[in-house]
C-alpha positions as CSV (number, residue, x, y, z in Angstrom):
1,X,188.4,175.3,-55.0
2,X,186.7,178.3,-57.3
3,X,184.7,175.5,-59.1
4,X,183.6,173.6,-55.7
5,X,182.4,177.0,-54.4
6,X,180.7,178.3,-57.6
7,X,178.8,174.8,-58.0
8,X,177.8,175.3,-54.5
9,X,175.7,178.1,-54.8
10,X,174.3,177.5,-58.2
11,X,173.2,173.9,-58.2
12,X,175.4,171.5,-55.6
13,X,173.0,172.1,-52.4
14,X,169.7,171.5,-54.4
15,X,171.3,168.0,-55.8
16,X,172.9,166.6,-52.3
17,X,170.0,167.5,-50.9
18,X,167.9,165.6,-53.7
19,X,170.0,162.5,-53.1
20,X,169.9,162.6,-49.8
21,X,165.7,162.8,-49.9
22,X,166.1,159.8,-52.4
23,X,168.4,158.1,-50.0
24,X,166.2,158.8,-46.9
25,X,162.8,157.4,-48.8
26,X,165.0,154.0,-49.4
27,X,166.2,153.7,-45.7
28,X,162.3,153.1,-44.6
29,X,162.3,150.0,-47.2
30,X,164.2,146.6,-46.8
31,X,165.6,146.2,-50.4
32,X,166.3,149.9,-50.8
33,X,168.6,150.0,-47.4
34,X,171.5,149.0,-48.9
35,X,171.0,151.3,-51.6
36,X,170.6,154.1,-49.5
37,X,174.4,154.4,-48.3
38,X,174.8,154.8,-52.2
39,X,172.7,157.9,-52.1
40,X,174.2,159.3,-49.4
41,X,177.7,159.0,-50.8
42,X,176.5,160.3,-53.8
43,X,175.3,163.3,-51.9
44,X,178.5,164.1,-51.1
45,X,180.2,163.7,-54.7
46,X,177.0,166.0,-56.2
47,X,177.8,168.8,-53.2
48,X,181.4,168.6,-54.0
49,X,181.9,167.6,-57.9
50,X,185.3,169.5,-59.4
51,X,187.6,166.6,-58.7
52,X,185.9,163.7,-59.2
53,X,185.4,161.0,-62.4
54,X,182.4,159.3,-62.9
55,X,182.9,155.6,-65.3
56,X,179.8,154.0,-66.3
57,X,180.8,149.7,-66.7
58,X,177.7,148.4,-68.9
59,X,175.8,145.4,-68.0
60,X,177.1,145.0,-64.0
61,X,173.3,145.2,-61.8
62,X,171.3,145.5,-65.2
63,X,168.0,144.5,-63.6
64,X,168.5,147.6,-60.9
65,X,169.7,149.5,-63.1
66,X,166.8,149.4,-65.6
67,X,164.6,149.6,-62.6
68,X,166.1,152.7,-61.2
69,X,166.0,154.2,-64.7
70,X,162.6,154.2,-65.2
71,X,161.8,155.3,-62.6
72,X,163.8,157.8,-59.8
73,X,167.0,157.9,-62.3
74,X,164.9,159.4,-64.9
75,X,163.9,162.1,-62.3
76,X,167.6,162.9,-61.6
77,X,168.9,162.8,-65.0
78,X,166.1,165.3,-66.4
79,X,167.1,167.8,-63.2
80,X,170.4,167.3,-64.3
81,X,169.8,168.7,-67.7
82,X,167.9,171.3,-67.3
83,X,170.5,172.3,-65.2
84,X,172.8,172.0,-67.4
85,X,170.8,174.1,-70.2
86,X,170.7,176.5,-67.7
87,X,173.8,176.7,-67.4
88,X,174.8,177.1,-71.0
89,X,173.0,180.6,-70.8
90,X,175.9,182.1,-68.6
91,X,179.1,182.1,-69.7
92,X,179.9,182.1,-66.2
93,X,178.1,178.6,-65.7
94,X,179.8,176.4,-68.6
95,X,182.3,175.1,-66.6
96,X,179.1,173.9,-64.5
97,X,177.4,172.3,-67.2
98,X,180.4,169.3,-67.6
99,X,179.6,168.7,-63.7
100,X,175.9,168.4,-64.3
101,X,176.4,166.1,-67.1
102,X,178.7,163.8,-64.8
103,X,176.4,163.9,-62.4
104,X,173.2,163.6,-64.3
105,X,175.4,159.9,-65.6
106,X,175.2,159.4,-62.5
107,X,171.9,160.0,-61.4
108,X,171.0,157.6,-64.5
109,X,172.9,155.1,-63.6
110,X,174.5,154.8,-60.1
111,X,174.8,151.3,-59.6
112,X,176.7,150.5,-62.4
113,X,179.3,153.7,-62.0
114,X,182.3,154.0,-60.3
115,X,183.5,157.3,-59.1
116,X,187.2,158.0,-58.3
């Protein structure tokens, strides 16, 4: 509950809020719909992370997932580390910087993760 809180305030509203602009942009396109509920879910895992696994399965969607790489995923992911290496400056934040890096696997990948 200390670690939901603490990721809160120091990084957990700025990435829901990023998915949720990312999920928002694909609802206004007909591929990117179903995508979108994606987004939004993951929303919710980046505002609440402590508690949550992320699995990455190679090779299921490769197409999309090479797409999204290169393009918003890279976005995500490079937020994601600098938050991170921000993170690694406090001693405060380094039980943070194992929840960016889950998410920031995530953000690189998302449609070929599974989160439990």
């Amino acid at each position: 509950m200390l670690g939901n809180a603490y990721w809160k305030i120091f990084g957990g509203i700025l990435l829901a809020v990023l998915w949720s602009a990312v999920g928002t942009l694909l609802l206004f396109t007909m591929i990117g719909f179903p995508l979108s509920l994606k987004c939004y879910k993951y929303a919710y895992i980046s505002y609440k992370p402590f508690g949550h696994s992320v699995t990455v399965v190679p090779g299921k969607n490769f197409l999309l997932a090479v797409i999204w790489a290169f393009s918003i995923g890279a976005v995500m992911c490079f937020v994601c580390l600098t938050g991170a290496f921000v993170s690694c400056a406090t001693i405060i934040g380094i039980p943070a910087v194992w929840q960016w890096l889950k998410i920031g696997r995530l953000g690189l990948f998302p449609f070929s993760s599974y989160v439990e």
